[in-house]
C-alpha positions as CSV (number, residue, x, y, z in Angstrom):
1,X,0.0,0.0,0.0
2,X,1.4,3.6,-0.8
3,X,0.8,6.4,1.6
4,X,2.2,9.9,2.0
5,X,1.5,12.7,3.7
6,X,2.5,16.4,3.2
7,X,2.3,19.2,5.3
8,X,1.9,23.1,4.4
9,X,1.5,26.0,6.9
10,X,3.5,27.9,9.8
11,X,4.2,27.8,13.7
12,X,5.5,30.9,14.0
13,X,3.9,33.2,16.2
14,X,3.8,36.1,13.6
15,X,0.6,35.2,12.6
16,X,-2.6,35.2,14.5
17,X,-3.5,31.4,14.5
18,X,-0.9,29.4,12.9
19,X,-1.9,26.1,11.9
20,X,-0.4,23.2,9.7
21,X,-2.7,21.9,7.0
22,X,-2.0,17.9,6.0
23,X,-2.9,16.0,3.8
24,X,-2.3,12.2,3.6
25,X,-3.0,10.5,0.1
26,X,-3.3,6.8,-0.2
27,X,-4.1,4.2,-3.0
28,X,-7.3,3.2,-1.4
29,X,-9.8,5.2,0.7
30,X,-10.5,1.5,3.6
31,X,-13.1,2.1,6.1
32,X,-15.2,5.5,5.7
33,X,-13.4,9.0,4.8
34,X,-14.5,10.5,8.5
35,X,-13.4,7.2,10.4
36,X,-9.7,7.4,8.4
37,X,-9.8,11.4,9.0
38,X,-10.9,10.4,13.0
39,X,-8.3,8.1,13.6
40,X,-5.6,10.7,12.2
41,X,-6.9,13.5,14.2
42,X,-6.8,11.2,17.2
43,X,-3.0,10.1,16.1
44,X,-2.3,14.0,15.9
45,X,-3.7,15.2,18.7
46,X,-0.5,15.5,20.7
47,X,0.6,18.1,18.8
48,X,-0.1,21.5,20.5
49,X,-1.1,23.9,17.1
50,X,-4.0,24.0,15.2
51,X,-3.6,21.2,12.4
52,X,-6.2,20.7,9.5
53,X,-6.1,16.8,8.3
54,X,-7.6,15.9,4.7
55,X,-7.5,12.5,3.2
56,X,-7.5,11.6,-0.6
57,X,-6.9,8.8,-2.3
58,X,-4.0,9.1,-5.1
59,X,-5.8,9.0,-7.8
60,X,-7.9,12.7,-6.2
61,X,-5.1,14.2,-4.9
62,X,-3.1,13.7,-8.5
63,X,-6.1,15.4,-10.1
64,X,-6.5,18.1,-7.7
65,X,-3.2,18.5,-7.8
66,X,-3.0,19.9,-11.2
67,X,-5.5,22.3,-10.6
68,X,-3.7,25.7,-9.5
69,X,-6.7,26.8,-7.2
70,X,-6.7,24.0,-4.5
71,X,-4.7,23.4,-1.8
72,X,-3.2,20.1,-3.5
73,X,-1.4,22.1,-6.1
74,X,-0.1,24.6,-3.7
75,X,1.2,22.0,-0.7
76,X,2.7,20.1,-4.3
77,X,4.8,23.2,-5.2
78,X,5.3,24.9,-1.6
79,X,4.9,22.2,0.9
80,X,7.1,19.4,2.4
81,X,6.4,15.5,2.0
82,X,6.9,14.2,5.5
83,X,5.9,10.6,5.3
84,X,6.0,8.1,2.6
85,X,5.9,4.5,2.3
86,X,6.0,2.4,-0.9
C-alpha cells in the first residue's frame, strides 16, 4: 500500500492562529473517509497547534493537484512531504 503525507503552513507566532494543513493521500480510501480522518486527528492530537487533516486517495489528490486553485497544487509546489511509504 502507498501512503504519503505532506504538510503546508506555519508555527510561528507572527501570525494570528498558525496552523499546519496535511494531507495524507493513499491508494485506497479503507473504512469510511470521517473514520480514516478520526483516527488521524486522534494520532495527531499531541501536537499542540491548530492542524487541518484531509485525506484523498492518489488518484484525487493527482487530479486536484493539477489544478492551481486547490490546496493540493499549492502544498505540491510549496509544501514538504513528510511521510512516505511504498
Amino acid at each position: 500500500m502507498h501512503a504519503a503525507a505532506y504538510a503546508w503552513g506555519t508555527t510561528n507566532n507572527s501570525y494570528d492562529d498558525p496552523d499546519l494543513d496535511i494531507i495524507v493521500v493513499v491508494d485506497k480510501l479503507i473504512n469510511t473517509r470521517h473514520r480514516m480522518i478520526v483516527k488521524g486527528r486522534l494520532a495527531l492530537a499531541y501536537l499542540p497547534l491548530s492542524k487541518d487533516l484531509t485525506l484523498y486517495s492518489k488518484k484525487e489528490f493527482d487530479e486536484l493537484a493539477n489544478d492551481e486553485m486547490t490546496l493540493c497544487h499549492r502544498i505540491t509546489h510549496e509544501g514538504r512531504q513528510i511521510y512516505a511509504k511504498a
